[in-house]
N, C-alpha and C positions, 0 to 999 in steps of 0.2 A: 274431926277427921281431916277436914280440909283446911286446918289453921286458919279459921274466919274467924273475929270476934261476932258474936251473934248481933249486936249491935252495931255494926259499920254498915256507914251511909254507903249503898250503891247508885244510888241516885236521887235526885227531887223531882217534883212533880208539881212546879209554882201556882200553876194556875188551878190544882186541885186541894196547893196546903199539903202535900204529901210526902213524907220524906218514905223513902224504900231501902230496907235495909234487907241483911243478908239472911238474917231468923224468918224474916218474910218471905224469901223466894224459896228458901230449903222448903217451908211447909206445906207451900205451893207443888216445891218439884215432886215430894214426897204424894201428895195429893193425887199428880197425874200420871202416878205410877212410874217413875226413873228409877234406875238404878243407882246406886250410891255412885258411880263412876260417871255417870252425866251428870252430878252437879257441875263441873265448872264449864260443859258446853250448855248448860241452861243460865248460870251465872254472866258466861259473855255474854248471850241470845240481851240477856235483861240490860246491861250495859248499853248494848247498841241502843238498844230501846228508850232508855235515858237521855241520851244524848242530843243534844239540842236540834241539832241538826234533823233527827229525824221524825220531832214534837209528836211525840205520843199520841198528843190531845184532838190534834185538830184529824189525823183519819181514824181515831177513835169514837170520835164527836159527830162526825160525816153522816150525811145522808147516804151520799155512797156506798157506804157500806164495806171498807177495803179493811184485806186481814194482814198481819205482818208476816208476811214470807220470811221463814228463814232457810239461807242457801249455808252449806257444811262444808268446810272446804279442808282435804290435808288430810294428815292419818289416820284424824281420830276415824273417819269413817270407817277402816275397816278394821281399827282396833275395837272401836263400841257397836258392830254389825248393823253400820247403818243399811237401808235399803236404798240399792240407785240403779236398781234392776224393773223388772216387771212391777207394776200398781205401783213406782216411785212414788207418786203423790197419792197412791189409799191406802186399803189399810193394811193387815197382816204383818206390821212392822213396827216392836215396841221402841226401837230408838228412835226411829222416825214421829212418833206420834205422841208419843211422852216427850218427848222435848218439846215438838209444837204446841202440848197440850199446855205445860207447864208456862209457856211463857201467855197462855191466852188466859189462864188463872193469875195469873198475876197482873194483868191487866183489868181482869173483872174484880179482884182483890185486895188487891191495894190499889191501883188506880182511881176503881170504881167505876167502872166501862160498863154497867148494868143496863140492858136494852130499855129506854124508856126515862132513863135519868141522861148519863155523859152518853151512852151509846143510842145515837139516831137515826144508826141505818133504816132507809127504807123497804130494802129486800136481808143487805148484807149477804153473806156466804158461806161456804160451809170451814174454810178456810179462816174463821174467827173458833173454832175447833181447834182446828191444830193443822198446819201448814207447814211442809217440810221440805226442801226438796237437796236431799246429799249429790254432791257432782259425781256421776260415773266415767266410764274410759272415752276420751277422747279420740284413742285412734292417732295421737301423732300430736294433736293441735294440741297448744297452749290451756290449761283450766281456766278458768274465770278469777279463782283464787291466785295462780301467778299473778294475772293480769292486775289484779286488786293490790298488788304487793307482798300478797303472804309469803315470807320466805320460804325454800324446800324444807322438810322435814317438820314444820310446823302446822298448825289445824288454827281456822280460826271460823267465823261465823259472818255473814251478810245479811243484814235485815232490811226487808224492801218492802213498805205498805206497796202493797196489789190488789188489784180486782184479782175472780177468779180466772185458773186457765179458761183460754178460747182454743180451742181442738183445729191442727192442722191434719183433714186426713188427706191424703196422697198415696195412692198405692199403682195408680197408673204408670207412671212415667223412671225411665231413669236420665230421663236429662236434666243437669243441672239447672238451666238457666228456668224449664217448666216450674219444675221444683220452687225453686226458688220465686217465682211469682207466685204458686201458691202462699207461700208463707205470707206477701207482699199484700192479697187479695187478703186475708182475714186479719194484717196489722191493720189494713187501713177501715176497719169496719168501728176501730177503738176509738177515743177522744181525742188525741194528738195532746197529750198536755200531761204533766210530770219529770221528772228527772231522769228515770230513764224504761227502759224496756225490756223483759227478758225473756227469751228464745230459747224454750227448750227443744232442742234436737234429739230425738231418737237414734239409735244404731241404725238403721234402713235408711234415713234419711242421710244420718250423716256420711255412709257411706258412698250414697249418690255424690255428696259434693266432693268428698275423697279423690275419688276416683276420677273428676273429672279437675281434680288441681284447686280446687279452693283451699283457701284459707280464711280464719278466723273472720281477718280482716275482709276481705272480697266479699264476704257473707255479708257483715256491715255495710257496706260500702254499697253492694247490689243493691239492700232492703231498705238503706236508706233514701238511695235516690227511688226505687221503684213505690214507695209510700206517699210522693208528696201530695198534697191534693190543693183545691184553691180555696180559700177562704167561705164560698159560698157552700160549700160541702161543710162546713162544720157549726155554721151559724146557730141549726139545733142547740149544738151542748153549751152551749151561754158561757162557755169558757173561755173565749178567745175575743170578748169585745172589744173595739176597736181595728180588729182586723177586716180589711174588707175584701168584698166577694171576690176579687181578680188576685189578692194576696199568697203569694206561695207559702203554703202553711209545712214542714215536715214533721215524721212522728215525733221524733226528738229534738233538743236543740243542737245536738252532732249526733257522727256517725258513731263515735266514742260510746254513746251513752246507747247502745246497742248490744245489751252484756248479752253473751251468748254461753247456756250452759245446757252441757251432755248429762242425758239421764234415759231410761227405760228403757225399757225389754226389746231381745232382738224381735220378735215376731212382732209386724203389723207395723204399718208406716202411719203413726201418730206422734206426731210435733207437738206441741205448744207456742202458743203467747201469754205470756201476760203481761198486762195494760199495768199501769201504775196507778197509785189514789189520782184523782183530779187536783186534789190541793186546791190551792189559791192560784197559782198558774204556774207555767212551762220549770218547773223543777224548785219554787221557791214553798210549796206548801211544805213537804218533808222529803229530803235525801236516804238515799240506802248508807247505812252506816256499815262499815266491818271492822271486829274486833277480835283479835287474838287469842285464842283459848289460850285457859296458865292452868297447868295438871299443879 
């Protein structure tokens, strides 16, 4: 249906001996319940996931326990009725959750990310299920997917190892700048280490910075400087050896690396964070890949 030969490599997997072709991931997506019409948004999902850059192995291997977030960018969302409304990230949503599902089956399946062999989370999350999160309305500001490069009219995919969300709730305040230290007070409770960060903003929330003249950037800009902490605040997570106690440590290594994506229900002022794997250190363990859906 999709002019695949059943047998083309979509990726290797070196250090497991595994080569992953395309008969592989169909049986996969078929598995986790997709529609004929998400094969090639579960095809890119698996791509990104190949890709060197964002090494499969090592936050599948983690103690950590991080799941690969994937962010939807472009039309397919509301051609394939993604969810980017109310429970964005639960469930009642088969594009949402069949796409995450499929691609964490084919990690356990061809990879072989079995809890207790390659997979050595110690808690891990529920986000090794299936983890989805489709961008919804902005309100004016720039998507994430521009910002990524995707041209207009095109759909493609972001794949981020993450811990799970950490819950911004806020329902007191309409000033921005409160606001916005909340969000600041629960980045800095994370590891400071990874590639980058991502900030889901609610409708309520984003409207607060709307209204008061932010932009994308100024959001960045604000959270990054209002996160930094000193070195001796972070000595716990053994990630940062070498740094010492007086050391200006920030969450990311730029304000850049600050992606900010609009998602969930108007009612209720609940934000998100989330943290990135730990890796091996400040963004060199695994990058978020994005790859271009092909209908």
């Amino acid at each position: 249906m999709w002019d695949r030969a059943p047998d083309e490599t979509v990726g290797r997997v070196v250090e497991r001996h595994r080569v992953i072709t395309v008969q592989q991931i169909a049986a996969n997506t078929v598995m986790a319940g997709c529609k004929d019409e998400m094969f090639p948004v579960v095809l890119a999902v698996e791509r990104a996931i190949l890709d060197d850059r964002f090494n499969i192995v090592g936050p599948s291997a983690s103690t950590g326990g991080a799941a690969p977030l994937v962010v939807v960018h472009g039309p397919v969302i509301e051609r394939l009725g993604f969810n980017t409304d109310t429970a964005v990230l639960g469930a009642g949503n088969r594009a949402n959750l069949t796409v995450g599902r499929a691609l964490n089956l084919v990690i356990r399946n061809t990879v072989g990310s079995v809890p207790g062999d390659l997979d050595q989370a110690t808690t891990g999350h529920p986000g090794r299920i299936a983890y989805c999160l489709p961008e919804g309305e902005t309100g004016g500001w720039p998507a994430l997917g521009t910002e990524l490069g995707v041209a207009d009219g095109s759909s493609a995919v972001t794949v981020f190892a993450a811990e799970a969300p950490h819950s911004i709730a806020e329902h007191a305040s309409e000033d921005s700048e409160r606001l916005l230290w909340a969000f600041a007070r629960i980045a800095r409770a994370t590891k400071y280490s990874g590639a980058a960060v991502m900030v889901v903003i609610c409708p309520e929330h984003r409207e607060v910075f709307q209204r008061a003249g932010w932009s994308v950037g100024d959001i960045r800009s604000a959270l990054f400087k209002a996160t930094r902490v000193i070195g001796d605040e972070l000595q716990h997570t053994g990630r940062h050896i070498g740094t010492k106690a007086t050391d200006e440590v920030t969450l990311v290594p730029s304000a850049d690396d600050i992606w900010v994506v609009c998602a969930g229900g108007r009612a209720g002022g609940h934000s998100a964070i989330i943290p990135p794997w730990l890796g091996s250190g400040r963004g060199e363990g695994s990058r978020p890949v994005t790859v271009r859906i092909k209908d």
